[in-house]
C-alpha positions, 0 to 999 in steps of 0.5 A, spaced: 512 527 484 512 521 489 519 518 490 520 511 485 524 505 486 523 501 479 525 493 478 526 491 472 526 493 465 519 495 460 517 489 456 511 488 451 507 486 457 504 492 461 508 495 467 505 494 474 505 500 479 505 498 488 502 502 493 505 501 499 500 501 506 500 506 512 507 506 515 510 502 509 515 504 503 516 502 497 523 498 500 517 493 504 516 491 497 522 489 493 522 482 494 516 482 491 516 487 485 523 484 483 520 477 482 513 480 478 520 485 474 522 478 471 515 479 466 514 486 467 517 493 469 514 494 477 515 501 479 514 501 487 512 508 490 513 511 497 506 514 498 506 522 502 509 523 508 513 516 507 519 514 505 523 520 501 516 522 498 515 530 499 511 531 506 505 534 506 500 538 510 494 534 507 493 526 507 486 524 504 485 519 499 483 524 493 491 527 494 493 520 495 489 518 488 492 524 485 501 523 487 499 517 484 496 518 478 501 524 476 506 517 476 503 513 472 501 519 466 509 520 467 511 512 465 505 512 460 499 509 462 495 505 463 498 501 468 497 495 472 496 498 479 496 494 486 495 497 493 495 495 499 491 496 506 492 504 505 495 504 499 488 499 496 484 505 498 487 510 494 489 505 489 481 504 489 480 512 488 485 513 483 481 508 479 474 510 480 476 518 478 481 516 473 479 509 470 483 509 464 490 509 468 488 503 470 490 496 466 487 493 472 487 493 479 488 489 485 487 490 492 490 487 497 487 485 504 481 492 504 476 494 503 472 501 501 469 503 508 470 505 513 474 503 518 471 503 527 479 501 529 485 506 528 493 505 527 494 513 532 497 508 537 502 507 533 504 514 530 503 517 537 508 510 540 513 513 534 512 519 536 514 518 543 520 515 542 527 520 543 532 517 537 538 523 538 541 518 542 541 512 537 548 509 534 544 502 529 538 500 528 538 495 534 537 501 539 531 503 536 529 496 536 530 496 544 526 503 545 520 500 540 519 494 543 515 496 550 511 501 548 508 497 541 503 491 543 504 487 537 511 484 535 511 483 530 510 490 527 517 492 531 521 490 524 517 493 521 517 499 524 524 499 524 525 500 516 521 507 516 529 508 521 534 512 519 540 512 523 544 517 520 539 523 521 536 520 527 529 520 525 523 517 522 522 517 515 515 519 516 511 525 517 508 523 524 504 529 525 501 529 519 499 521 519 497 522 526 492 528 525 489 525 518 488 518 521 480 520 522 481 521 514 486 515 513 480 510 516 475 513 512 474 511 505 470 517 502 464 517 499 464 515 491 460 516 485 460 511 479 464 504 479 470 502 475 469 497 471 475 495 469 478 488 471 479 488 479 482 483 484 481 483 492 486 479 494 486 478 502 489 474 507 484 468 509 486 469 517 485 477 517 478 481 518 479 487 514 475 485 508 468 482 511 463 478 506 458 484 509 463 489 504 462 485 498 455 489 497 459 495 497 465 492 493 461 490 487 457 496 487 463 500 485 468 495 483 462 490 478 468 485 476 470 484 482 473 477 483 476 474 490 482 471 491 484 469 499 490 466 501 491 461 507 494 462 513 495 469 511 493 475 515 492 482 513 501 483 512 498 478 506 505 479 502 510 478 508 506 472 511 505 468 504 510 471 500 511 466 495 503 465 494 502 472 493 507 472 488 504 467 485 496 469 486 499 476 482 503 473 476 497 469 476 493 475 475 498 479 471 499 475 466 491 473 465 489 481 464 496 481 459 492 475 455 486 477 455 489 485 452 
């Protein structure tokens, strides 16, 4: 099962379940998901081949949908389920294939197409880089800088570090030969139903009005929710409005249950 970190306590209102993105984890969202654990229990997951997530040969939303849906029957489902970029992808799989898990969905800054860009720049990059010489985190970051374009990535690539053991705590190999899946969405039959929110940085490109055809086509309650001035790491650039756009979400599911 895939490796939790949970905040909070259960109360009367439903639990909430986080999908982290590619090269994320659970830990990248514990700021947020200990401020929503105020009004319900949030459970934040390390997907395959992160964090301390069993490593696999295999990286498709289908199994991705699956780990996910293996922890929400574990906790008693349905659950509120969040997930972001790569992680709303299989979230967005989860709730077409097993829609009475899902108390509600929402999706964070993706949409269910294919994508023409791919991140094998950046498991190729992390690959490259030799960490059996480093003593602290500040040596990686050294490493990192020249060899990734956007700066702001470096921290975030740093916290998938561990310095004891000198190694990522992501299975590249696997990332990188599945990136072609990664960027895909698969082809799906039917729709969900049920309440879903896309909520997107207002500055990213990753959910175009061209998508919302085929968002509606599969997800007919659909709403759209931007957040200003933020990009496609919405939660880390507008953490605060984030917070506030979910609990608003949140607690409106919860009343109307």
């Amino acid at each position: 099962m895939l490796n939790q970190i949970t905040h909070g306590t259960p109360t009367a209102a439903r639990p909430l379940l986080i999908v982290h993105g590619l090269y994320g984890s659970a830990r990248n969202w514990g700021v947020i998901a200990k401020r929503l654990s105020d009004a319900r229990q949030v459970v934040a997951v390390d997907q395959r081949n992160h964090g301390a997530s069993p490593r696999t040969e295999s990286h498709s939303y289908p199994d991705m949908a699956a780990d996910l849906a293996e922890v929400i029957e574990a906790h008693g489902a349905p659950m509120h389920v969040m997930g972001h970029s790569m992680g709303g992808k299989a979230a967005m799989v989860l709730a077409l294939t097993r829609p009475e898990l899902i108390a509600s969905l929402t999706v964070a800054d993706i949409a269910p197409v294919a994508y023409g860009h791919s991140q094998l720049k950046y498991a190729e990059a992390m690959r490259g880089i030799d960490l059996s010489g480093i003593e602290r985190r500040s040596d990686v970051q050294a490493l990192l800088e020249p060899v990734i374009d956007d700066p702001a990535l470096v921290p975030f690539f740093l916290q998938s570090v561990d310095v004891k053991t000198k190694s990522w705590v992501l299975n590249l190999d696997t990332l990188a030969r599945e990136m072609p899946k990664i960027m895909e969405f698969p082809e799906m039959s039917g729709s969900f139903s049920g309440p879903t929110l896309f909520l997107t940085g207002a500055a990213s490109d990753y959910v175009s009005r061209e998508d919302r055809p085929r968002i509606t086509a599969l997800f007919p309650q659909a709403r759209f929710v931007k957040i200003p001035e933020a990009g496609h790491w919405l939660h880390a650039d507008k953490p605060r409005e984030f917070e506030a756009a979910m609990r608003a979400w949140l607690d409106r599911q919860d009343k109307a249950s």
